[in-house]
MIKOLPA-262869 format. One record per residue: residue in three letters; z, y, x of N, C-alpha, C in turn. Coordinates in steps of 0.05 Angstrom, whole numbers, plus 5000, padded with zeros to 4 digits. Layout:
// MIKOLPA-262869
ALAZYXZYXZYX
...
// end
This chain:
// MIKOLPA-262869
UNK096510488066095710348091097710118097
UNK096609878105098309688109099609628141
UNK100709478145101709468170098809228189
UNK098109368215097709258237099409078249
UNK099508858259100308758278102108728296
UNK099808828315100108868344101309158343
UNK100109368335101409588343103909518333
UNK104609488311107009418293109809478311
UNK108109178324109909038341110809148370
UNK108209318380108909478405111509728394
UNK111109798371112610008364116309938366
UNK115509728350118709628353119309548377
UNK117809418395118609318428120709498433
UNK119509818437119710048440121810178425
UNK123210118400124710288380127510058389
UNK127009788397129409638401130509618420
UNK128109738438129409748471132809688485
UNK133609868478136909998486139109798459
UNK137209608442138909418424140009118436
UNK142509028432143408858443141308618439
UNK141408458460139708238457139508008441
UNK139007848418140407648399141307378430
UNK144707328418146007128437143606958446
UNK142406778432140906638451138806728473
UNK137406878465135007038485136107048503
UNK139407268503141007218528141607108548
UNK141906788529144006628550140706488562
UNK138606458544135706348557135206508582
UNK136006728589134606938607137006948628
UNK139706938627141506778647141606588651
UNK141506398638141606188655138105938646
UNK136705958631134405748634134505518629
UNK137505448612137805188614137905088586
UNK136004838586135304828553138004668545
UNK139104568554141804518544143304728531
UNK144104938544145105158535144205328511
UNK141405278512140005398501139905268461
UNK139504988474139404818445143804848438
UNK144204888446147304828438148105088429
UNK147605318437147905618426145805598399
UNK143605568402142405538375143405308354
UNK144805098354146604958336149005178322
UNK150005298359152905408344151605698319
UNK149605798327149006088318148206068282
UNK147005858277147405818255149005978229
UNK148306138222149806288196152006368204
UNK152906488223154606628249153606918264
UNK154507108260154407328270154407208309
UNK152107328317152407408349154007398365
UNK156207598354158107758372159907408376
UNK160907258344162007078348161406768360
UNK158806898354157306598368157206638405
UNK156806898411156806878441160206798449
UNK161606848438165406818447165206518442
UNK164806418422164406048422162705878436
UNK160806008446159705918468160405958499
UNK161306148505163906128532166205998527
UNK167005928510168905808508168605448512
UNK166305448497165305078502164105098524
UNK161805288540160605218562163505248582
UNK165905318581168005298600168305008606
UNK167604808585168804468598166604308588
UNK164404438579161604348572160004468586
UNK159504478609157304518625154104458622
UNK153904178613151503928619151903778590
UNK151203518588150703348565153003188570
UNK153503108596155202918614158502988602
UNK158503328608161303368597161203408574
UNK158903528559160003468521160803158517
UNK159402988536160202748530163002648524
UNK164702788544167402738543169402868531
UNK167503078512169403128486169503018458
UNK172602958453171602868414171103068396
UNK170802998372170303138359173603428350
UNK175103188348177403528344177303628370
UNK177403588394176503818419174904078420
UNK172303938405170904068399170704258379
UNK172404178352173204398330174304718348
UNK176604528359178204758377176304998388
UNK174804908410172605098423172205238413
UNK169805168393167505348370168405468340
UNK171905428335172405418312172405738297
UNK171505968310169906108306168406148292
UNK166006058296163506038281163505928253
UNK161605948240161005838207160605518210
UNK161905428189161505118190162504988213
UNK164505118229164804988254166004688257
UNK166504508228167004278229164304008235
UNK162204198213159104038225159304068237
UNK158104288255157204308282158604168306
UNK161904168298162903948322162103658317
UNK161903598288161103398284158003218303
UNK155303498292153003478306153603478342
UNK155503698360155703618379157103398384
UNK158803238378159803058384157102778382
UNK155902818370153902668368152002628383
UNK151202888398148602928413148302848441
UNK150202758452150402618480149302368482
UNK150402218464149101898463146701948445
UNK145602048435142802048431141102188452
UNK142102308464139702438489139302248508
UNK142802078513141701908542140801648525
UNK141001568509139801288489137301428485
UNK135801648492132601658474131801748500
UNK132102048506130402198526132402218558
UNK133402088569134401968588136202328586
UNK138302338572139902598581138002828584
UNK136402828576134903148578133503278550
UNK133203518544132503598522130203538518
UNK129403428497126203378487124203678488
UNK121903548485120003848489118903868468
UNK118003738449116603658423118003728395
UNK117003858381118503918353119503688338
UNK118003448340118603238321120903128345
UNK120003108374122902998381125503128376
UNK124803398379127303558368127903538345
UNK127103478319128403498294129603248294
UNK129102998307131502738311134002768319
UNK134603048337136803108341139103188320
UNK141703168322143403228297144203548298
UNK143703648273143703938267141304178268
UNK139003988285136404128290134904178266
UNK133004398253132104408240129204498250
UNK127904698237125804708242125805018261
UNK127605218241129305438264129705418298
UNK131605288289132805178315130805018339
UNK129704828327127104708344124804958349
UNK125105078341122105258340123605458367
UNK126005498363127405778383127805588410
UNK128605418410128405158435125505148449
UNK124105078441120905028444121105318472
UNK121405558448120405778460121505928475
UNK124205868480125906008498126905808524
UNK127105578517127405358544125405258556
UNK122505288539120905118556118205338555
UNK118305508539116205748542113605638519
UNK114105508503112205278491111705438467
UNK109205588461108505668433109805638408
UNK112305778400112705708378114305888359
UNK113305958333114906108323117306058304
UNK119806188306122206138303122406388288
UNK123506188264123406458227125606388214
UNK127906578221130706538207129206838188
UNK131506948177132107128155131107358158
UNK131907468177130007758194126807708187
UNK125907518198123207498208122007418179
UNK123107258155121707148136122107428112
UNK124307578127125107848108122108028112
UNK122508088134120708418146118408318140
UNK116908018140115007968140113607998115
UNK115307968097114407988069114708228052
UNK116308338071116808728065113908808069
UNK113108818092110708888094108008828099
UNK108708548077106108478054104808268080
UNK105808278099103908058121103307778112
UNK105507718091106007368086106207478059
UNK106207318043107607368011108207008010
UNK111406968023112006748022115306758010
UNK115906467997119206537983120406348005
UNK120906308029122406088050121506188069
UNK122606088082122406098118120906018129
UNK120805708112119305448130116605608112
UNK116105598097113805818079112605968100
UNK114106188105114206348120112606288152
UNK113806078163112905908188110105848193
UNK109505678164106205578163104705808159
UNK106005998134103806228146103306448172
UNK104906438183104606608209102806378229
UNK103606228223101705918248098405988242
UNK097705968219095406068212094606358216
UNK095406568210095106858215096406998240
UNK098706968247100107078269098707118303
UNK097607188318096007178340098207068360
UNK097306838378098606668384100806798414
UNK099707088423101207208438104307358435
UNK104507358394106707478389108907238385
UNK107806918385109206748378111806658391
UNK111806748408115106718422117106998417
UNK116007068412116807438415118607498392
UNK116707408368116907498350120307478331
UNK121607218335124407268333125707468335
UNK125707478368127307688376126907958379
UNK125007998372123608268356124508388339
UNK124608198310125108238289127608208281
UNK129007958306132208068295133408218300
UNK132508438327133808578340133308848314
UNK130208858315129309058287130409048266
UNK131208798249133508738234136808748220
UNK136708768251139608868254141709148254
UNK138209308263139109498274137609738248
UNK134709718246133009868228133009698202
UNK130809508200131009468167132509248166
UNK135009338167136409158163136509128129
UNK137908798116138008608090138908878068
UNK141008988075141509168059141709418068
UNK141109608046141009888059138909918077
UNK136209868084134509958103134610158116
UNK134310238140134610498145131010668152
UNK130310688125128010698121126510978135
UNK129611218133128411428137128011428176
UNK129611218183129111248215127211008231
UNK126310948211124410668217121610808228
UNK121510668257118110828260115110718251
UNK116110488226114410348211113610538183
UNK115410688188116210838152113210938140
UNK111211028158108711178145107010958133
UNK106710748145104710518134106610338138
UNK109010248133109610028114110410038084
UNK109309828067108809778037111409748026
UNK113909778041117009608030116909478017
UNK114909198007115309097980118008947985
UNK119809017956122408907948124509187957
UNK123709367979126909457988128509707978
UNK130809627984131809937964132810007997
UNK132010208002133710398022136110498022
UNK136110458053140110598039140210938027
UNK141810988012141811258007141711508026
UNK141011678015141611898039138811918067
UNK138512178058136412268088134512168066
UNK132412218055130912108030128112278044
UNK125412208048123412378047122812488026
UNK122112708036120612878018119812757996
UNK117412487994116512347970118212317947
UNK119212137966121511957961123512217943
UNK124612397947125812527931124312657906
UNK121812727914121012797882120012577866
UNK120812327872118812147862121912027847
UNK123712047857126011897859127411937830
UNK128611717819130311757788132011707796
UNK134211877780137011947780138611737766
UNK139411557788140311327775143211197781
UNK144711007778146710917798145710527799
UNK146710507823146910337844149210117833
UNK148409917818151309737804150309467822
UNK152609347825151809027855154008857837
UNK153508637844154708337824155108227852
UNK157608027850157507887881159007667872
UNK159007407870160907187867162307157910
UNK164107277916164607257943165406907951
UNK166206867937166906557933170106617952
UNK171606817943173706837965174507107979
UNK174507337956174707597982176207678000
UNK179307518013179907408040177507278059
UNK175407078047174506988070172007138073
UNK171907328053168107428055169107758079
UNK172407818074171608028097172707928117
UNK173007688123172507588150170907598158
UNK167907598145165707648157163707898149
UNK165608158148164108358147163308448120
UNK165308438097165408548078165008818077
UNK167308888084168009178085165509418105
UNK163909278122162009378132159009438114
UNK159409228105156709108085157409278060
UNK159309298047160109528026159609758038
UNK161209938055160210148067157610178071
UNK156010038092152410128090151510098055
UNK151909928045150109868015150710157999
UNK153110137999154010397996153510427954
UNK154310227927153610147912156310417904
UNK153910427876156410657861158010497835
UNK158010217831160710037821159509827837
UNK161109607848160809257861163109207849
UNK162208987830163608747816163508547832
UNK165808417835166308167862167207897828
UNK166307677839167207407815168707297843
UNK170707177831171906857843173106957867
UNK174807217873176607387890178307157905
UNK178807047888182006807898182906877904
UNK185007087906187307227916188507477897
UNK191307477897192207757879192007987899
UNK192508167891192508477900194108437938
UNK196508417927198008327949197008157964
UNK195907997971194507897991193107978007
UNK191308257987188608298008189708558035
UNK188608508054188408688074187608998062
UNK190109148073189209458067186409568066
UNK184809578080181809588078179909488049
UNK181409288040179609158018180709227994
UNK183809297987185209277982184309617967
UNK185409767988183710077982181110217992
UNK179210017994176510098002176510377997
UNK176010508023174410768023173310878007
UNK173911057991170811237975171011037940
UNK172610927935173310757917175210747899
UNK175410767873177510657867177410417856
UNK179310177864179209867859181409747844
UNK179909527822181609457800181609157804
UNK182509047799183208807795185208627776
UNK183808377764184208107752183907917752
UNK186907887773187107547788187707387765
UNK187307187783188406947767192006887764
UNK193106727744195906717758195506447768
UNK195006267774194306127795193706187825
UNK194906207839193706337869191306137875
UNK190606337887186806207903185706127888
UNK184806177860184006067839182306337822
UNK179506347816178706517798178806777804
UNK179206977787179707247797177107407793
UNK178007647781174407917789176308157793
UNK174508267813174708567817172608757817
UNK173209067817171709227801171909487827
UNK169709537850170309827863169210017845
UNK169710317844167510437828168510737840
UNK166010867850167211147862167711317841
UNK166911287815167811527796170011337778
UNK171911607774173811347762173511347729
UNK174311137721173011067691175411227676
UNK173911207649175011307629177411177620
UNK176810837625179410657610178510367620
UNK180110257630179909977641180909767617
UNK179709647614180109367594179509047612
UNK183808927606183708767622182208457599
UNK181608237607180908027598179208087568
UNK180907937549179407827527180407727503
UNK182707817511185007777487185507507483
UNK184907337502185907047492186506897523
UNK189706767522190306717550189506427557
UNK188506377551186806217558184906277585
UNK183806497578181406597598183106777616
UNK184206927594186407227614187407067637
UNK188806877633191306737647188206657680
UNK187306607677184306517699183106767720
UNK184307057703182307287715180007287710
UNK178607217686175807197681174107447675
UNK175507617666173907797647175108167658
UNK173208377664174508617673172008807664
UNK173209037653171909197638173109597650
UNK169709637658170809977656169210097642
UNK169910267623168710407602167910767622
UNK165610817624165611027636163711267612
UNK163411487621162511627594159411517580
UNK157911457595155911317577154610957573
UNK157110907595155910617587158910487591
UNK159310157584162209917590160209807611
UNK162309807635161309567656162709307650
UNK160909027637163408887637162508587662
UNK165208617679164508427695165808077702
UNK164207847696165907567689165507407710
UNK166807247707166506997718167006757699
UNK164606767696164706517663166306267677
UNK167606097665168405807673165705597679
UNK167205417697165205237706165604997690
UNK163804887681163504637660164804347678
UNK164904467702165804087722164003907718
UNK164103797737161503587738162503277718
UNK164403327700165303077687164103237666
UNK164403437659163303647632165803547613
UNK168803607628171703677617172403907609
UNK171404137617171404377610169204507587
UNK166804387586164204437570165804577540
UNK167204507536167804517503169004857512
UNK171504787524172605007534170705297553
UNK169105257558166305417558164305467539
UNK164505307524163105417497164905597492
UNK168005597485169205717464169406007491
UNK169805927511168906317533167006417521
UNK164006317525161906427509161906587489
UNK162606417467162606597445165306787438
UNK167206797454168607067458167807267476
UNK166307197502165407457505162907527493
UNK161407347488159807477472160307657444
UNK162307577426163107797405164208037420
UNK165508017443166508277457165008457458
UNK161508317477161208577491159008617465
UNK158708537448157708567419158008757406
UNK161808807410163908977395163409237407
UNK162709207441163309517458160309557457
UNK157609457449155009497446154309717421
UNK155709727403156309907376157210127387
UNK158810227407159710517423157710627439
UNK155610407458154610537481152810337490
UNK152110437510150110277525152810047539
UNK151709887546153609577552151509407576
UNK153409487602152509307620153909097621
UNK152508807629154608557631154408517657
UNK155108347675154608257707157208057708
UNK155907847736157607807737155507357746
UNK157607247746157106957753157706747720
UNK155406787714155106637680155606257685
UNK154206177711155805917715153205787695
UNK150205907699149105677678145905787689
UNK144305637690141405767700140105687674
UNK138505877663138205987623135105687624
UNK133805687648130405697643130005527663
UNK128305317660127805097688126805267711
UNK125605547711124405727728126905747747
UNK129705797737132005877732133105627761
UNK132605397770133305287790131205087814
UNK131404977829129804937839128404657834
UNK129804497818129504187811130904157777
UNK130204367766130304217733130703967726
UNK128403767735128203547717131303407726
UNK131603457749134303157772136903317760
UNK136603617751139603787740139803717707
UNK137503627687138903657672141103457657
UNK142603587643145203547636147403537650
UNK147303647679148903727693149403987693
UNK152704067692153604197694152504457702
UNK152104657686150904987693147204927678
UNK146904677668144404577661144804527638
UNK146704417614146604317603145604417574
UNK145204307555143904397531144904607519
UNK147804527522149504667508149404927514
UNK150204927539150505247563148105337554
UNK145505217563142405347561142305417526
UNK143605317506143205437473144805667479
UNK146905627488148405977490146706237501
UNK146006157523144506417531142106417515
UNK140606207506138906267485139706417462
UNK141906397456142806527432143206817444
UNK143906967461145807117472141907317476
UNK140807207489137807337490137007367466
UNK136707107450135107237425137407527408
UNK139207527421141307707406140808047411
UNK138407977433137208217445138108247473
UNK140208167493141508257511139008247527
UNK138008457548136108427565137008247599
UNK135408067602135808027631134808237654
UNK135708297662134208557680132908417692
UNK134108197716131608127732129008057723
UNK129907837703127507757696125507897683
UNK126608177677125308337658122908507686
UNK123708467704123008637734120808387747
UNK122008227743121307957765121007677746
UNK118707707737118107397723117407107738
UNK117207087765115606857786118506777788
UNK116506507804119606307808120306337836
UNK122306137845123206157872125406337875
UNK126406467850128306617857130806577848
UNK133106647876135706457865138206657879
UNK140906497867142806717874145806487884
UNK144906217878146706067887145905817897
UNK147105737924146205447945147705367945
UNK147905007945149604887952150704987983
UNK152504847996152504828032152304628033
UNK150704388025149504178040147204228036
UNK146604048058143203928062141304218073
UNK142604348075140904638087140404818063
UNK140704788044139804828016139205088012
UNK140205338026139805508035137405578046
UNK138005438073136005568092132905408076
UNK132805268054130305158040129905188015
UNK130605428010131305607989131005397963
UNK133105177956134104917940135505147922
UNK136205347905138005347887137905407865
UNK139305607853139505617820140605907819
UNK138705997806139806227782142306397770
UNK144106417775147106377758147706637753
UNK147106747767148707077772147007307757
UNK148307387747146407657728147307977721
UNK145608077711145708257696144508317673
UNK146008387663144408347629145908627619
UNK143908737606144209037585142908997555
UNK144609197545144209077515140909257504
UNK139909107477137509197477136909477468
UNK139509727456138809917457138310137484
UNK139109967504139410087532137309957557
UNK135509857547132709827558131810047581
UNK131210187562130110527584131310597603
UNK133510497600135510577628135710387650
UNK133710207658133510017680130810097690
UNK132010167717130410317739129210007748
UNK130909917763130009637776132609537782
UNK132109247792133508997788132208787812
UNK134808747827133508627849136008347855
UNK134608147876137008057885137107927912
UNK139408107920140508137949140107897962
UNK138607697967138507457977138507438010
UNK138707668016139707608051141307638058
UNK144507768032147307868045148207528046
UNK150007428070151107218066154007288073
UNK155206988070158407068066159606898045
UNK157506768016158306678013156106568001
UNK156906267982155206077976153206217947
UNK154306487940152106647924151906917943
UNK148906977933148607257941148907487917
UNK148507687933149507927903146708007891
UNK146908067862144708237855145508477847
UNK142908577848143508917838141509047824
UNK143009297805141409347774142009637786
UNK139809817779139910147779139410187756
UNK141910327752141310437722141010667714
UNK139010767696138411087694140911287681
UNK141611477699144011637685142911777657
UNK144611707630143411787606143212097608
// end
């Protein structure tokens, strides 16, 4: 049975009740003022709630109106909001938005989507949540929540937001169109939430289709347990920084996902640096191979069962000396997890990435002759034009290049399986964005991140997914279940 609607939707009204409100709805229902309203939706932007409501009392303290953003500069304004994600654009975009409101729409917020996307930092998000919370104006507003749940349960079968947007305009009944945000983020946040669903307490659970979701473990129905294979839970994550990724809720997002090994690429930090919490994650034991370079490179390895024998790098310091390469041998399979080098956009390194290549590839070649051989990890190369979002304008750039794309050609025909692709053949699917141009939120990227098992160990891939709603950092994680031999 597929999902209804309207009831759908009455159900969750009802299941979110007693859930905190998303910051903007809030501050729309205190105070009414589309000023406030368009300037909280700038700051909220790829920003947790909790921190976007504290940066917005803090700027509405000497920003009341348009009049007084007027009379802040731009470092004033860092100060305020510096909180939030990107808080250098965004002071940038507010510093900007004063003299374009009183030079166009005499100091007052526009009412019109196209007038709103002239504004600096407005998108189609943000204009759509404006529309509908300042001026009551039909419109639906589709961040991550809403383009997630929607396609969980088969309503849309869209890969974007903006995707996502045009088809609800067409299908959606025009009474849920304001609603529907804060519905779904509140439902989002709280029930099916990006990772870990909490499927068994969801009052959608009888007739929704989950397409894509892995539930969090634990509390399993009935079905669900006899239907269920005995597998483990392996996650790939390039954090771009694991100092700055549990600033924003690492250590939470580990706990719910709740993964039985997470390989982290590009750590930037030694042991000693990290905060106790990350440092000795709970329920874990954690290995690590920094770079000797500080803030530079690095992988780490959680894993609740502890391995048989850890193998550091690759025998050549070249790579060792970077933290590239980390290996746990457990009784039936090698986890091996990299962070291949990046070719640079001069392609000064290319040579010196070929010669990575073909040492890990004789490695995990060498530990494929003992056992089953998982690889993971940030390869730094998208294999297949499917593989990014603009082929023709990437090639021979860097992570594109002939060279990189003959390696993993070689490395496949060598048998190594791609899980995803072996799960998920359509395009649109990606694991790394630039941070410009929105590239993200318009799903612009590329391929990079993988898992790959060798070809005697086929049978043992349950499924293979990728985490494309955890954020934190400029990749998301993927994840491989693998069948216990």
């Amino acid at each position: 049975m597929g999902i209804e609607i309207g009831p759908a939707l009455s159900r969750i009204r009802e299941a979110v009740a007693g859930q905190a409100v998303p910051v903007v709805d809030l501050i729309a229902v205190q105070t009414k003022d589309p000023f406030k309203i368009l300037v909280a939706t700038i700051l909220s932007a790829r920003t947790r709630d909790e921190v976007t409501a504290r940066a917005a009392e803090s700027l509405f303290t000497r920003a009341n109106n348009v009049g007084d953003l007027a009379r802040l500069d731009q470092e004033n304004l860092e100060k305020l909001i510096r909180p939030v994600g990107f808080f250098r654009n965004k002071a940038r975009y507010l510093s900007q938005l004063p003299a374009i409101l009183f030079e166009r729409f005499d100091g007052k917020i526009p009412r019109t989507m196209d007038e709103l996307l002239s504004l600096p930092g407005v998108g189609r998000k943000t204009a759509n949540l404006v529309l509908a919370q300042a001026f009551q104006i039909p419109a639906i507003c589709v961040d991550t929540h809403v383009h997630r749940i929607m396609n969980i349960w088969g309503y849309v079968e869209t890969t974007s937001p903006e995707a996502t947007e045009q088809a609800l305009r067409k299908k959606l009944p025009h009474e849920h169109w304001i609603e529907i945000n804060s519905l779904l983020v509140a439902f989002g946040q709280s029930i099916c939430r990006p990772v870990g669903p909490h499927c068994d307490a969801c009052v959608l659970a009888p007739d929704c289709p989950r397409i894509g979701v892995v539930p969090r473990k634990g509390r399993p129905t009935a079905v669900e347990a006899r239907g269920r294979q005995k597998g483990l839970r392996l996650v790939s994550w390039n954090v771009n920084g694991l100092r700055a990724v549990t600033k924003k809720g690492f250590v939470d997002w580990a706990r719910e996902l709740a993964p039985d090994v997470l390989a982290l690429q590009e750590i930037k930090a030694l042991p000693e640096q990290l905060p106790v919490e990350v440092l000795e994650l709970q329920g874990y034991h954690a290995y690590f191979h920094s770079a000797e370079r500080k803030g530079y490179s690095g992988v780490a390895i959680y894993s609740r069962q502890e391995p048989r024998r850890v193998i550091t790098g690759l025998a050549d310091d070249r790579f060792d000396s970077e933290g590239r390469v980390l290996t746990l041998e457990f009784a039936d399979f090698f986890l091996v997890n990299a962070y291949f080098p990046n070719a640079r956009h001069d392609l000064t390194r290319l040579d010196l990435k070929g010669d990575f290549n073909r040492c890990f590839h004789d490695f995990v070649d060498r530990l494929a002759r003992e056992k089953t051989v998982v690889t993971c990890g940030d390869f730094n190369v998208a294999h297949q034009p499917i593989d990014l979002a603009n082929p023709e304008s990437n090639t021979g750039n860097p992570g594109f290049t002939p060279a990189e794309r003959a390696w993993m050609d070689d490395y496949v025909a060598g048998g190594w399986i791609d899980t995803f692709r072996s799960r998920n053949p359509g395009p649109d699917f990606y694991t790394w964005w630039s941070y410009r141009s929105r590239a993200r939120e318009r799903n612009i990227g590329w391929r990079i991140d993988y898992f790959f098992i060798d070809p005697a160990s086929v049978d043992r891939i349950v499924d293979a997914a990728i985490l494309n709603d955890v954020m934190g950092s400029d990749h998301c994680p993927v994840m491989l279940e693998l069948k216990v031999s």
